[in-house]
PyMOL Python script that loads the backbone (N, CA, C, O; Angstrom):
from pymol import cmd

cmd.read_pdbstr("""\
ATOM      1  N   UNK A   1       0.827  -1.178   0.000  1.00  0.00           N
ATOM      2  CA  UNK A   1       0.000   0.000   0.000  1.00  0.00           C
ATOM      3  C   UNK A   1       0.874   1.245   0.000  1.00  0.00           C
ATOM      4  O   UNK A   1       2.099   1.135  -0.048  1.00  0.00           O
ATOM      5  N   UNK A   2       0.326   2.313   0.048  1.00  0.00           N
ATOM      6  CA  UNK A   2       1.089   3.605  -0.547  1.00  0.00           C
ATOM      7  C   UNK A   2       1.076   4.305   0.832  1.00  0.00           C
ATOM      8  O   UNK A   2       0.116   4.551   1.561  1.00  0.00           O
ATOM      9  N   UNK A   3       2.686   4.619   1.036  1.00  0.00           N
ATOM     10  CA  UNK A   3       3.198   4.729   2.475  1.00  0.00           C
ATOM     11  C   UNK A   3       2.608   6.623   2.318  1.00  0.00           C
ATOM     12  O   UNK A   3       2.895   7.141   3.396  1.00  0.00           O
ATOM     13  N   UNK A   4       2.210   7.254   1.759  1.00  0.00           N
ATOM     14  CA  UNK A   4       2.023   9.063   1.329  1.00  0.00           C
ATOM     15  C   UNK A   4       0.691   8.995   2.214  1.00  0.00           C
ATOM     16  O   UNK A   4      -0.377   8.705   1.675  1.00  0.00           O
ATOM     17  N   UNK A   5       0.772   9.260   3.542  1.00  0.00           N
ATOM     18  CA  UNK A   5       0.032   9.297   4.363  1.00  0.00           C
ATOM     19  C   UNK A   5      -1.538   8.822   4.386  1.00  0.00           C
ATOM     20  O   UNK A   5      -2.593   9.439   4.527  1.00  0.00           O
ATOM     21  N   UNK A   6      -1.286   7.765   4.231  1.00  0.00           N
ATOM     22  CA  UNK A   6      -2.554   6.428   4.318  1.00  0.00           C
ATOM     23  C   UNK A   6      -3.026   6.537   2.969  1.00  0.00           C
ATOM     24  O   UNK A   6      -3.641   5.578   2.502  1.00  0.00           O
ATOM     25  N   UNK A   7      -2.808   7.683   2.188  1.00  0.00           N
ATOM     26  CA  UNK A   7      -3.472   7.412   0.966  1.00  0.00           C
ATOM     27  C   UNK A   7      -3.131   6.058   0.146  1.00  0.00           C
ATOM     28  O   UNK A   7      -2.189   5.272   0.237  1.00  0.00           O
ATOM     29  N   UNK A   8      -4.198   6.095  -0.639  1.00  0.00           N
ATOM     30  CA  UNK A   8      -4.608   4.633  -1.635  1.00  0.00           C
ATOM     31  C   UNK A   8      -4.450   4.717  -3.118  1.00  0.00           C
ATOM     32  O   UNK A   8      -5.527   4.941  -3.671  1.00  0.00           O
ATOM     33  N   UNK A   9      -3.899   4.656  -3.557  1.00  0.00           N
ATOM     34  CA  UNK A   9      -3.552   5.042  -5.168  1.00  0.00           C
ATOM     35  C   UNK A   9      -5.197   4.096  -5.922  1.00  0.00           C
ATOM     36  O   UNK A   9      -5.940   3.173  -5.589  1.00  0.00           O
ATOM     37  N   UNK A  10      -5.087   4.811  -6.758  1.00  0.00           N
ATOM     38  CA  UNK A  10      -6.072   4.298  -7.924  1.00  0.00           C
ATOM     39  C   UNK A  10      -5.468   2.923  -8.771  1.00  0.00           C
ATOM     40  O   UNK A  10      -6.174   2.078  -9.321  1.00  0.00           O
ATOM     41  N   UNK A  11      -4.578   2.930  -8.741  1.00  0.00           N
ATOM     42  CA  UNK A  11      -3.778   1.285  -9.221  1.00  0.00           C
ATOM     43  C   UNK A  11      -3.803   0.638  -7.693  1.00  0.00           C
ATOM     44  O   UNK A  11      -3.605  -0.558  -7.911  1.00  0.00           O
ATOM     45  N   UNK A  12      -3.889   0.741  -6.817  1.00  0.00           N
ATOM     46  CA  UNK A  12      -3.820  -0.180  -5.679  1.00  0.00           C
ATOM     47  C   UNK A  12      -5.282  -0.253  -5.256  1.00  0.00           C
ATOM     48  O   UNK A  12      -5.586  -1.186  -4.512  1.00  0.00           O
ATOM     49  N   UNK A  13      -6.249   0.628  -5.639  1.00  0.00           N
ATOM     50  CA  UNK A  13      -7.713  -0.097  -5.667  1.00  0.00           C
ATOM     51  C   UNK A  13      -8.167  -0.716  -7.081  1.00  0.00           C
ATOM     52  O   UNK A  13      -9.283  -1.231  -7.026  1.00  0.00           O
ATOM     53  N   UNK A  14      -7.712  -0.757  -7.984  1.00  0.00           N
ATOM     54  CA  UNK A  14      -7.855  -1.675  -8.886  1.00  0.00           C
ATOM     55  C   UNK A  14      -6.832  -2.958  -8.488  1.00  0.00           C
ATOM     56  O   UNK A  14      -7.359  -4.020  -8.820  1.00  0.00           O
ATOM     57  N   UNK A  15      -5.703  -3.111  -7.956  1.00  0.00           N
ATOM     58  CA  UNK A  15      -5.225  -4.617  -7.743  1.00  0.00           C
ATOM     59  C   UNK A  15      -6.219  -4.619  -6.650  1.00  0.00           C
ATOM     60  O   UNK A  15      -6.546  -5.805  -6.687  1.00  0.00           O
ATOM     61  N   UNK A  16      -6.670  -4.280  -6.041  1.00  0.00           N
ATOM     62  CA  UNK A  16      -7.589  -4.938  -4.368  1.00  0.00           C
ATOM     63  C   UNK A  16      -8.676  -5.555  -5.096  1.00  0.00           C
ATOM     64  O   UNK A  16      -9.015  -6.731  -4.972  1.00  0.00           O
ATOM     65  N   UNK A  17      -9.257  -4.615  -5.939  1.00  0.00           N
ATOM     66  CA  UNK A  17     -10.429  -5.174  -6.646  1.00  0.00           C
ATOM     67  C   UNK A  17     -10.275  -6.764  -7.752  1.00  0.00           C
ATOM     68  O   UNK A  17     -11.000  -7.668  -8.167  1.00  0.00           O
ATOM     69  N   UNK A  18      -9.029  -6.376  -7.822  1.00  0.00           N
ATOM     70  CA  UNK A  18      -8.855  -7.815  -8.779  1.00  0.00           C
ATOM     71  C   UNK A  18      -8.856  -8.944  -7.980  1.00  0.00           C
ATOM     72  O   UNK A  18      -9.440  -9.971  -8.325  1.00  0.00           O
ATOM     73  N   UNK A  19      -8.052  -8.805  -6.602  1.00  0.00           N
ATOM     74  CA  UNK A  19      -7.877  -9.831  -5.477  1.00  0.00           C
ATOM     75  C   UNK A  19      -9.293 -10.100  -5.309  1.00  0.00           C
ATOM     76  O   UNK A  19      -9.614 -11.288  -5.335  1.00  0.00           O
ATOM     77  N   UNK A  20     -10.373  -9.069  -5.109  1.00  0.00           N
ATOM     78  CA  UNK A  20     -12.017  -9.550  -4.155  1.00  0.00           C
ATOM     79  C   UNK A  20     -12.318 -10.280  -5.260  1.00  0.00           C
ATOM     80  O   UNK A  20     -12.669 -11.421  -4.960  1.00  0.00           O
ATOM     81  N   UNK A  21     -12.312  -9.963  -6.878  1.00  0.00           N
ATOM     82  CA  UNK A  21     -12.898 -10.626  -7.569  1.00  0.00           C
ATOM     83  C   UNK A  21     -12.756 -11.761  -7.971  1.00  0.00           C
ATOM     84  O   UNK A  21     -13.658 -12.388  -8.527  1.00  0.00           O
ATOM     85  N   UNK A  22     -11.248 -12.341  -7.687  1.00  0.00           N
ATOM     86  CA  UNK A  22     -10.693 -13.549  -8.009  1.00  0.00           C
ATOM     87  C   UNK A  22     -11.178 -14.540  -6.409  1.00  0.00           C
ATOM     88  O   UNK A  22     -10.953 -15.739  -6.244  1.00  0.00           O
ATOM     89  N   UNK A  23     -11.790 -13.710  -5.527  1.00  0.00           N
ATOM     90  CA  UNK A  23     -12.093 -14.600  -3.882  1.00  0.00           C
ATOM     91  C   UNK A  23     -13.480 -15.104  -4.403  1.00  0.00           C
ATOM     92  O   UNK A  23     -13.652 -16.150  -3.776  1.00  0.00           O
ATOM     93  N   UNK A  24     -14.579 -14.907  -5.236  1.00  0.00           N
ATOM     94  CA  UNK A  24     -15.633 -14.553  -5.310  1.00  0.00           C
ATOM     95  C   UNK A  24     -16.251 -16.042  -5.946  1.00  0.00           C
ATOM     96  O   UNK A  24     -15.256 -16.561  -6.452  1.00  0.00           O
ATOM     97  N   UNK A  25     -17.192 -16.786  -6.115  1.00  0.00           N
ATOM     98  CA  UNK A  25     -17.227 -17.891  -6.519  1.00  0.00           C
ATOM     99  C   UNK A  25     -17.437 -17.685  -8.123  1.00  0.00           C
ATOM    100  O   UNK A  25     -18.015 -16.613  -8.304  1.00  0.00           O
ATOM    101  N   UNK A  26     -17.151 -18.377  -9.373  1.00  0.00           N
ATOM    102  CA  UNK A  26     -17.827 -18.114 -10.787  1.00  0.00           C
ATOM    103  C   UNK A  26     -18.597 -17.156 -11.076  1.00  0.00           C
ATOM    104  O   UNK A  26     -18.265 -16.076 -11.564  1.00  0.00           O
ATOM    105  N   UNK A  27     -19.905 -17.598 -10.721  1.00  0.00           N
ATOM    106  CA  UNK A  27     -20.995 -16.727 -10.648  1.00  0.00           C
ATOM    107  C   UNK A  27     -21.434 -15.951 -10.028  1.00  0.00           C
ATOM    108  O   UNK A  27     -22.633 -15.735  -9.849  1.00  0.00           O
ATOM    109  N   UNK A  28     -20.257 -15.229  -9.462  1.00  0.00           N
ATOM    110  CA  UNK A  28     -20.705 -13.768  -8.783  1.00  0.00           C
ATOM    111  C   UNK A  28     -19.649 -12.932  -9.719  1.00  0.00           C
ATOM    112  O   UNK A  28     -19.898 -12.036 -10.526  1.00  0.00           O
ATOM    113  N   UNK A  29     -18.248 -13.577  -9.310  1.00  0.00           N
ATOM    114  CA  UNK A  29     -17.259 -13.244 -10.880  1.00  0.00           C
ATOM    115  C   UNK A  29     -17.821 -12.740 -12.095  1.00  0.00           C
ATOM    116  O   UNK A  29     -17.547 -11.701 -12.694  1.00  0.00           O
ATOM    117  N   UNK A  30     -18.611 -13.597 -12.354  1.00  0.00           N
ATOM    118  CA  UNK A  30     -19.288 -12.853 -13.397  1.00  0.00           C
ATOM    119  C   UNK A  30     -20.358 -11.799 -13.781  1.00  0.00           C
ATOM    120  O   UNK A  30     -20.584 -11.275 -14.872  1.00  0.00           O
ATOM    121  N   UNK A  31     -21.025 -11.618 -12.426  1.00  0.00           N
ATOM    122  CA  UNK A  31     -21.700 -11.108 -12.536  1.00  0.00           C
ATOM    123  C   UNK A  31     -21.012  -9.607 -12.035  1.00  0.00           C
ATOM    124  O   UNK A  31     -21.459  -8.528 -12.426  1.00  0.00           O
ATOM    125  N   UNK A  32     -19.778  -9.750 -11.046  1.00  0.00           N
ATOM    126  CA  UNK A  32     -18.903  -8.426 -10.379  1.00  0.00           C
ATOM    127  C   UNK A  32     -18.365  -8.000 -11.836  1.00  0.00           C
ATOM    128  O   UNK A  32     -18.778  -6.906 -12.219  1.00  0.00           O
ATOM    129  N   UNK A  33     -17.589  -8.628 -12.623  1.00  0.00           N
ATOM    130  CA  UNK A  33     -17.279  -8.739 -13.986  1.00  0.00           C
ATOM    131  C   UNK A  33     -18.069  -7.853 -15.159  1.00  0.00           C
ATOM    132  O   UNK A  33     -17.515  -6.961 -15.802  1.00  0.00           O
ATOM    133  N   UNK A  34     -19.076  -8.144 -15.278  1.00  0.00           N
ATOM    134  CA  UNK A  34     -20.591  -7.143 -15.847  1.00  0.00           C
ATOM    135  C   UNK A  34     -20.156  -5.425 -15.895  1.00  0.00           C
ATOM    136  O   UNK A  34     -19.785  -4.666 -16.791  1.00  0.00           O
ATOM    137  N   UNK A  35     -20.514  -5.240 -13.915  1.00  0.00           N
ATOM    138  CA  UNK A  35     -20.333  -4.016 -13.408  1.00  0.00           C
ATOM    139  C   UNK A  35     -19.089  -3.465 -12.598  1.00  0.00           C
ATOM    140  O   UNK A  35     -18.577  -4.059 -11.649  1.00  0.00           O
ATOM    141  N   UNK A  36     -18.829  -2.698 -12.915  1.00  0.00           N
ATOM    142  CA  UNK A  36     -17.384  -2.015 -12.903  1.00  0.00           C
ATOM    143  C   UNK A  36     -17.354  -1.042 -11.316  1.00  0.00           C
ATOM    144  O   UNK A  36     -16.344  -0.467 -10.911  1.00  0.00           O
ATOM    145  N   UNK A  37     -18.509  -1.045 -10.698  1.00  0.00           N
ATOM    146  CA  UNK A  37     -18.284  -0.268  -9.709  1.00  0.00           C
ATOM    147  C   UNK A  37     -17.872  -1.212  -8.710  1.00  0.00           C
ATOM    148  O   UNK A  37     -18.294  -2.324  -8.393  1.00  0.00           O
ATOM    149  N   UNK A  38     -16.732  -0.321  -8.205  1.00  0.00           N
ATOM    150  CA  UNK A  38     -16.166  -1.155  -6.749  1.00  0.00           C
ATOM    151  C   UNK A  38     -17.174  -1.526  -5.636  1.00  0.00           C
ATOM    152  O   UNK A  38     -17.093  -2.436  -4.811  1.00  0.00           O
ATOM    153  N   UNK A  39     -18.411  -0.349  -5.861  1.00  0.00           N
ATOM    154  CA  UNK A  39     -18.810  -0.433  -4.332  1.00  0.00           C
ATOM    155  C   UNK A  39     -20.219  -1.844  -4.626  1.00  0.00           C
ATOM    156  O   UNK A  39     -20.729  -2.562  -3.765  1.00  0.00           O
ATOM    157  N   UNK A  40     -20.424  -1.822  -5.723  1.00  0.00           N
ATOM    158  CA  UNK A  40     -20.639  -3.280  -6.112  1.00  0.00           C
ATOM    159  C   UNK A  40     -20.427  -4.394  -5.903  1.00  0.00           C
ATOM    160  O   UNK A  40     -21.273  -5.252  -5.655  1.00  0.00           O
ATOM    161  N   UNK A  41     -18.909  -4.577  -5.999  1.00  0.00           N
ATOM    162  CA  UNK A  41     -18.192  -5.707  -5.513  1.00  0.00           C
ATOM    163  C   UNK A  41     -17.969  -5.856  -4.811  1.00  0.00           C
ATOM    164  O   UNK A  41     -17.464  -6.934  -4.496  1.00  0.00           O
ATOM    165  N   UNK A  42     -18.216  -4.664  -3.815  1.00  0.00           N
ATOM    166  CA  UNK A  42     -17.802  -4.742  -2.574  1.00  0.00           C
ATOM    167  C   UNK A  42     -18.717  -5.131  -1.780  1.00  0.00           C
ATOM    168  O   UNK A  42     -18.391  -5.642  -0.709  1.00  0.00           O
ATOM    169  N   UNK A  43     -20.142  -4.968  -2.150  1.00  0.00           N
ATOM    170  CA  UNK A  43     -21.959  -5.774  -1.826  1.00  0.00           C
ATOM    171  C   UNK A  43     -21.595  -7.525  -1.995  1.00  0.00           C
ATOM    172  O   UNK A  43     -21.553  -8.464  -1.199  1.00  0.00           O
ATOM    173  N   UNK A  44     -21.385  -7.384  -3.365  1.00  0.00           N
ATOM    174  CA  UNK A  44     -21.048  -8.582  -3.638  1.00  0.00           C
ATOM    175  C   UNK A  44     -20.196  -9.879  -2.388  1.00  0.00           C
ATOM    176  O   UNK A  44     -20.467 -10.943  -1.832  1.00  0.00           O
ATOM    177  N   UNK A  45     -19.248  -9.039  -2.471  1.00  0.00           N
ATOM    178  CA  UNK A  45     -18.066  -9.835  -1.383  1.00  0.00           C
ATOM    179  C   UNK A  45     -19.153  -9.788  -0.357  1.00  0.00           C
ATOM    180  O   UNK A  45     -19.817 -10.821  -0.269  1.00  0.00           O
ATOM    181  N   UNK A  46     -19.400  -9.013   0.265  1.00  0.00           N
ATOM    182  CA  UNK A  46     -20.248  -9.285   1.917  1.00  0.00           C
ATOM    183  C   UNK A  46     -21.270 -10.197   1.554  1.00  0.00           C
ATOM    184  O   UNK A  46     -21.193 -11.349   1.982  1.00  0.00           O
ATOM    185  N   UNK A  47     -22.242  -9.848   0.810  1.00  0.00           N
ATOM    186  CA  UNK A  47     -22.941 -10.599   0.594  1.00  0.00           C
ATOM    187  C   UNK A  47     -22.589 -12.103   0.580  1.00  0.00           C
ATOM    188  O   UNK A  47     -23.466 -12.908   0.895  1.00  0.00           O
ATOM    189  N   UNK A  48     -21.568 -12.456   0.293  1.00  0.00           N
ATOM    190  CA  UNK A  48     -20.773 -13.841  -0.271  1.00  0.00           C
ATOM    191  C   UNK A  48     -20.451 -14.496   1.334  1.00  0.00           C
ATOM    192  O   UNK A  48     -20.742 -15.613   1.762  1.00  0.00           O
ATOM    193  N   UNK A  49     -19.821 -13.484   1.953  1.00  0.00           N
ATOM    194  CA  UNK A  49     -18.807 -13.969   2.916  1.00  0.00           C
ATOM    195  C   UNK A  49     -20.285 -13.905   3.961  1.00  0.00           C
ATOM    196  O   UNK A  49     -19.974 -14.514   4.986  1.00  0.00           O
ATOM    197  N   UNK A  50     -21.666 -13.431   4.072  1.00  0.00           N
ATOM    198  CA  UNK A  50     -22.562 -13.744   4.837  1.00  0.00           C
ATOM    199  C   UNK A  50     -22.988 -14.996   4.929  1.00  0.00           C
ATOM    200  O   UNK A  50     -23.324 -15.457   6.021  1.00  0.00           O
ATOM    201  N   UNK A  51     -23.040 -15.824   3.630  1.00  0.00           N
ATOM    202  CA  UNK A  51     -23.208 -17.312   2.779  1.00  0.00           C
ATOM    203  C   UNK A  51     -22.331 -18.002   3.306  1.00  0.00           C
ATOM    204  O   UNK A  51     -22.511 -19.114   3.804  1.00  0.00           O
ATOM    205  N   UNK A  52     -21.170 -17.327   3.234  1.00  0.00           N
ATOM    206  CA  UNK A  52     -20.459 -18.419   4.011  1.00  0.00           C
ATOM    207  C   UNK A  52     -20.315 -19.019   5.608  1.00  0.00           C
ATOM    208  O   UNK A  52     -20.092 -20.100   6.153  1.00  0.00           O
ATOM    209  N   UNK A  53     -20.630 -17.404   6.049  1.00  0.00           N
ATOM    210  CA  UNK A  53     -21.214 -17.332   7.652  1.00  0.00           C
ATOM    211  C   UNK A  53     -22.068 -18.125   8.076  1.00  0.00           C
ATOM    212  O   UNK A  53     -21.831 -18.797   9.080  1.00  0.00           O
ATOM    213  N   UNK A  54     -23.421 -18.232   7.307  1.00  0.00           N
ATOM    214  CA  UNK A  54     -24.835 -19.356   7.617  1.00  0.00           C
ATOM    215  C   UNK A  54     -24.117 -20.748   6.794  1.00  0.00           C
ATOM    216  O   UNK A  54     -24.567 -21.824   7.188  1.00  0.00           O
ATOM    217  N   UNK A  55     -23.213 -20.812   5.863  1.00  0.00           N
ATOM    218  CA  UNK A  55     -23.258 -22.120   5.437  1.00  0.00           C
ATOM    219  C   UNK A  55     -22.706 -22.700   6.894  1.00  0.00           C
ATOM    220  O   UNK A  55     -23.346 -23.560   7.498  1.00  0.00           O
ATOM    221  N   UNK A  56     -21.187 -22.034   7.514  1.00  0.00           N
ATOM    222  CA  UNK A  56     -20.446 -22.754   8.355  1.00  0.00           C
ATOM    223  C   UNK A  56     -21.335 -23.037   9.406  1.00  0.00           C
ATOM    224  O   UNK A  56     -21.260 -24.219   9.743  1.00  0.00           O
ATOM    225  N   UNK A  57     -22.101 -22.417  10.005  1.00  0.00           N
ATOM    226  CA  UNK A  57     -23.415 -22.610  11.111  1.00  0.00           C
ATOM    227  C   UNK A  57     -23.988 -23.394  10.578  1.00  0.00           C
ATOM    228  O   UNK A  57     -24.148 -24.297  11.399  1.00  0.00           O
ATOM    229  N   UNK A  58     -24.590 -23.746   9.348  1.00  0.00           N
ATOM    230  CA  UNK A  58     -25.597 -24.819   8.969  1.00  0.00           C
ATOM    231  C   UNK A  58     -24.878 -26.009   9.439  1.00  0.00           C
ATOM    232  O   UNK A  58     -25.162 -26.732  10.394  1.00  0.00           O
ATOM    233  N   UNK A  59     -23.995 -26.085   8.693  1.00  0.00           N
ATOM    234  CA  UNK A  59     -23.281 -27.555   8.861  1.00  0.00           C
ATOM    235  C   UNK A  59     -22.392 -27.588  10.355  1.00  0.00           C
ATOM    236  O   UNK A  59     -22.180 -28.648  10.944  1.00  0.00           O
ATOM    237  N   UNK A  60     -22.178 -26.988  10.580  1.00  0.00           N
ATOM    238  CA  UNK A  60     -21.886 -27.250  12.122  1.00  0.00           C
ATOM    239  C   UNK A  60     -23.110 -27.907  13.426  1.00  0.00           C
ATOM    240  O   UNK A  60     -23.020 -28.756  14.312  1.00  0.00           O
ATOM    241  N   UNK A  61     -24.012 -27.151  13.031  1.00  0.00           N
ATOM    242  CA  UNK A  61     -25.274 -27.658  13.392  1.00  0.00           C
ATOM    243  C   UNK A  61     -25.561 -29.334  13.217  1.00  0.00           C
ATOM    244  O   UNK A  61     -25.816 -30.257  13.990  1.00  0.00           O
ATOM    245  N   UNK A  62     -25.360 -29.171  11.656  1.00  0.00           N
ATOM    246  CA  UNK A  62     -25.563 -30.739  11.266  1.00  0.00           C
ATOM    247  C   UNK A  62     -24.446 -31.565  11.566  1.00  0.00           C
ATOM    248  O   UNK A  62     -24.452 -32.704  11.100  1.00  0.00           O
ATOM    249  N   UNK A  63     -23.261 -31.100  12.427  1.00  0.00           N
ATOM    250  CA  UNK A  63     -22.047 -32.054  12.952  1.00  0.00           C
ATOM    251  C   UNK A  63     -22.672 -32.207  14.535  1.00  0.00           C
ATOM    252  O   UNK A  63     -22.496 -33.208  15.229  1.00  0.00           O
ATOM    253  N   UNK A  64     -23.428 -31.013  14.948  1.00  0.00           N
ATOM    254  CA  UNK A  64     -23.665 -31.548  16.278  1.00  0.00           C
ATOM    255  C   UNK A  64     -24.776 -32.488  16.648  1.00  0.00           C
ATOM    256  O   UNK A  64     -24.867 -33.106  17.709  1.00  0.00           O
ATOM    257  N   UNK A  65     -25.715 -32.516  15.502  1.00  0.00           N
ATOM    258  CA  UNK A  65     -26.788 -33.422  15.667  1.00  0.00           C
ATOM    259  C   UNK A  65     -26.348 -34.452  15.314  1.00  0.00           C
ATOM    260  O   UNK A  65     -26.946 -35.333  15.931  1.00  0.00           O
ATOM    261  N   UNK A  66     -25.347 -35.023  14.406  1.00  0.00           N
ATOM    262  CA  UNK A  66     -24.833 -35.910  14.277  1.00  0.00           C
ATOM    263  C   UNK A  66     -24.039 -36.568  15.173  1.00  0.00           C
ATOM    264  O   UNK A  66     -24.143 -37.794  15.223  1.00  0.00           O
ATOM    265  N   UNK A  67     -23.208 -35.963  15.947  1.00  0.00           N
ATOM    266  CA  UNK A  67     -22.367 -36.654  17.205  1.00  0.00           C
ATOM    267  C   UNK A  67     -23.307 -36.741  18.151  1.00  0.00           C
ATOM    268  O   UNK A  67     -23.309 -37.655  18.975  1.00  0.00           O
ATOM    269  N   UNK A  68     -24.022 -35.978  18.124  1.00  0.00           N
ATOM    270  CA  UNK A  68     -24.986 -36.636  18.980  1.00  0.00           C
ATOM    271  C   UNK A  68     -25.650 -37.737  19.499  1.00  0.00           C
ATOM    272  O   UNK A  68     -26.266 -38.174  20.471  1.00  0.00           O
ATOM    273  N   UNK A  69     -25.071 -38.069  17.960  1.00  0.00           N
ATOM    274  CA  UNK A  69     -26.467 -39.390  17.955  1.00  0.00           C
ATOM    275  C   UNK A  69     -25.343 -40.965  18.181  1.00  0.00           C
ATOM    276  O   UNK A  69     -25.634 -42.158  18.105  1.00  0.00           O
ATOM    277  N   UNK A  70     -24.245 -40.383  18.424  1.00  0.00           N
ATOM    278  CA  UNK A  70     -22.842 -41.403  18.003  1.00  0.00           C
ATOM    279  C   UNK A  70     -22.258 -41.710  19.469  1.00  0.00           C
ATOM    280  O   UNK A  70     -21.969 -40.776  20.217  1.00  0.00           O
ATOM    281  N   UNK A  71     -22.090 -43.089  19.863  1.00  0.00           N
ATOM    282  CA  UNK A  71     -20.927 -43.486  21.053  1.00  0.00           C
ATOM    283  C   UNK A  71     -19.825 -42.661  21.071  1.00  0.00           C
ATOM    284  O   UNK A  71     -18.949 -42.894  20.239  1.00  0.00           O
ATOM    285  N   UNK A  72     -19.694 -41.838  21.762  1.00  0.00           N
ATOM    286  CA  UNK A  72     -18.241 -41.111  22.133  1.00  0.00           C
ATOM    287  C   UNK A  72     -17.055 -42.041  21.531  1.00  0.00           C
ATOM    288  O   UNK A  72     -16.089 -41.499  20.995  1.00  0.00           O
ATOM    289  N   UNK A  73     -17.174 -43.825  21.657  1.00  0.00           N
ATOM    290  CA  UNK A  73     -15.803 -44.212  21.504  1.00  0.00           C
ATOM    291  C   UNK A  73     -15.821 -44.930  20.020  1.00  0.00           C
ATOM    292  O   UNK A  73     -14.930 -45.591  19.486  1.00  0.00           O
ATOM    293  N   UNK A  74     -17.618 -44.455  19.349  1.00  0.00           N
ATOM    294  CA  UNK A  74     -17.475 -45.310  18.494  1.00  0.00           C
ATOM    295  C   UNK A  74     -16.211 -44.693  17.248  1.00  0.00           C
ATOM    296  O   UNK A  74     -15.548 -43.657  17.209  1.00  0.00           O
ATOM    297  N   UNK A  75     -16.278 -45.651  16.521  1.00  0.00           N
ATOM    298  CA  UNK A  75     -14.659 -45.722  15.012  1.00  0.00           C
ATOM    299  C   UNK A  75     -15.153 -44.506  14.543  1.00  0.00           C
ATOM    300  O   UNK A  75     -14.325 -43.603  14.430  1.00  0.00           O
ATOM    301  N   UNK A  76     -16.835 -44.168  14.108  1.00  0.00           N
ATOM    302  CA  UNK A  76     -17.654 -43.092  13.535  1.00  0.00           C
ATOM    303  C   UNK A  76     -16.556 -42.302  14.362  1.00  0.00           C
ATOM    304  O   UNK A  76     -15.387 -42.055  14.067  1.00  0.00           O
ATOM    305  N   UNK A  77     -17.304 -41.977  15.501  1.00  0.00           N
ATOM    306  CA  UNK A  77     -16.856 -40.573  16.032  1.00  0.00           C
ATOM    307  C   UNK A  77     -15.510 -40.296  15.875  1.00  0.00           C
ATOM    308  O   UNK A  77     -15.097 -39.311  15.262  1.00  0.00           O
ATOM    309  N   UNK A  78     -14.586 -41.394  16.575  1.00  0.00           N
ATOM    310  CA  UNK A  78     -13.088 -41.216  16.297  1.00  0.00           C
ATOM    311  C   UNK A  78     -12.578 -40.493  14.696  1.00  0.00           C
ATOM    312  O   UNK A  78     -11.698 -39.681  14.412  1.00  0.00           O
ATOM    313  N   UNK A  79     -13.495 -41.159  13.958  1.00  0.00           N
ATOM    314  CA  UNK A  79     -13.261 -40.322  12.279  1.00  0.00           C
ATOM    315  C   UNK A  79     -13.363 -38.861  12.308  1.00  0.00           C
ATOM    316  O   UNK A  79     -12.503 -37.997  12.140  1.00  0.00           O
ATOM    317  N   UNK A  80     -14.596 -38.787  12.556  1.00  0.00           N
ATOM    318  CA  UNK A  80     -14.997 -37.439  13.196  1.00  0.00           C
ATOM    319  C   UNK A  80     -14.475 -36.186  13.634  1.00  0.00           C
ATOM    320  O   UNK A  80     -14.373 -34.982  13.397  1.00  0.00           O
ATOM    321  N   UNK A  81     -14.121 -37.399  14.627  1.00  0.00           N
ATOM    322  CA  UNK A  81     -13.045 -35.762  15.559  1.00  0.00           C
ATOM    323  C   UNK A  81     -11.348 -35.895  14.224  1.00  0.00           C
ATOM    324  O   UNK A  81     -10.960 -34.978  13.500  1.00  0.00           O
ATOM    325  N   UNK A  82     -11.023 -36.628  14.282  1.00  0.00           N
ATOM    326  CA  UNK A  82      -9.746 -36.664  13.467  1.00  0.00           C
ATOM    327  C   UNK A  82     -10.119 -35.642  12.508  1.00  0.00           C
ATOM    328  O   UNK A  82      -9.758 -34.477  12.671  1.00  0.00           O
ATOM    329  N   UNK A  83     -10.659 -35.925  11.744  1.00  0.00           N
ATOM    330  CA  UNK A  83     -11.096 -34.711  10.510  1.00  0.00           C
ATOM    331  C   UNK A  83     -11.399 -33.130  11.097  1.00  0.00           C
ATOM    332  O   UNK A  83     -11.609 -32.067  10.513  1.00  0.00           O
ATOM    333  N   UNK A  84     -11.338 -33.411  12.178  1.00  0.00           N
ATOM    334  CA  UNK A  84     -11.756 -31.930  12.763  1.00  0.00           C
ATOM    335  C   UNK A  84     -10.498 -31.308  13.291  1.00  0.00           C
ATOM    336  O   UNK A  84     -10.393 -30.082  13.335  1.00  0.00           O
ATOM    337  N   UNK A  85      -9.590 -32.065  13.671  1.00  0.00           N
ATOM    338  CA  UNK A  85      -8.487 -32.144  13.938  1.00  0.00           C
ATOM    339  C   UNK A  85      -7.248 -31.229  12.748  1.00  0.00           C
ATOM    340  O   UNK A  85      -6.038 -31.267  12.969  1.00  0.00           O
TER     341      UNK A  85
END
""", "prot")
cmd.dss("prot")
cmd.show_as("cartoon", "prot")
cmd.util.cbc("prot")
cmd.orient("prot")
């Protein structure tokens, strides 16, 4: 980043923007891709990284109802935790 007192050059918000757009799955890529405004992509990204927020809660959810239902010593669980590991 550009040490000239916190300022942000216009080439260093176009590489940032290339970085969010290359984080972004296909089809938001393409659709950030379309429209050229940063503050777009920048909806975009949150929007994305909220998806990812409820996905990791979904399925965490569905790991705890699942051990739940499992012998602490069974091979299942032992898999389980290893992978979590």
């Amino acid at each position: 980043m550009s040490s000239r007192r916190g300022r942000i050059t216009d080439e260093e918000i176009n590489e940032l923007i290339s970085k969010l757009q290359a984080l972004l799955p296909e089809s938001s890529r393409r659709r950030a891709a379309s429209r050229s405004s940063a503050s777009k992509l920048l909806k975009e990204t949150c929007g994305y990284i909220k998806s990812l927020h409820q996905e990791v809660d979904d399925l965490s959810d569905r790991l705890s109802e699942l051990m739940s239902t499992l012998d602490d010593n069974s091979p299942q669980a032992e898999i389980i935790r290893s992978l979590l590991r």
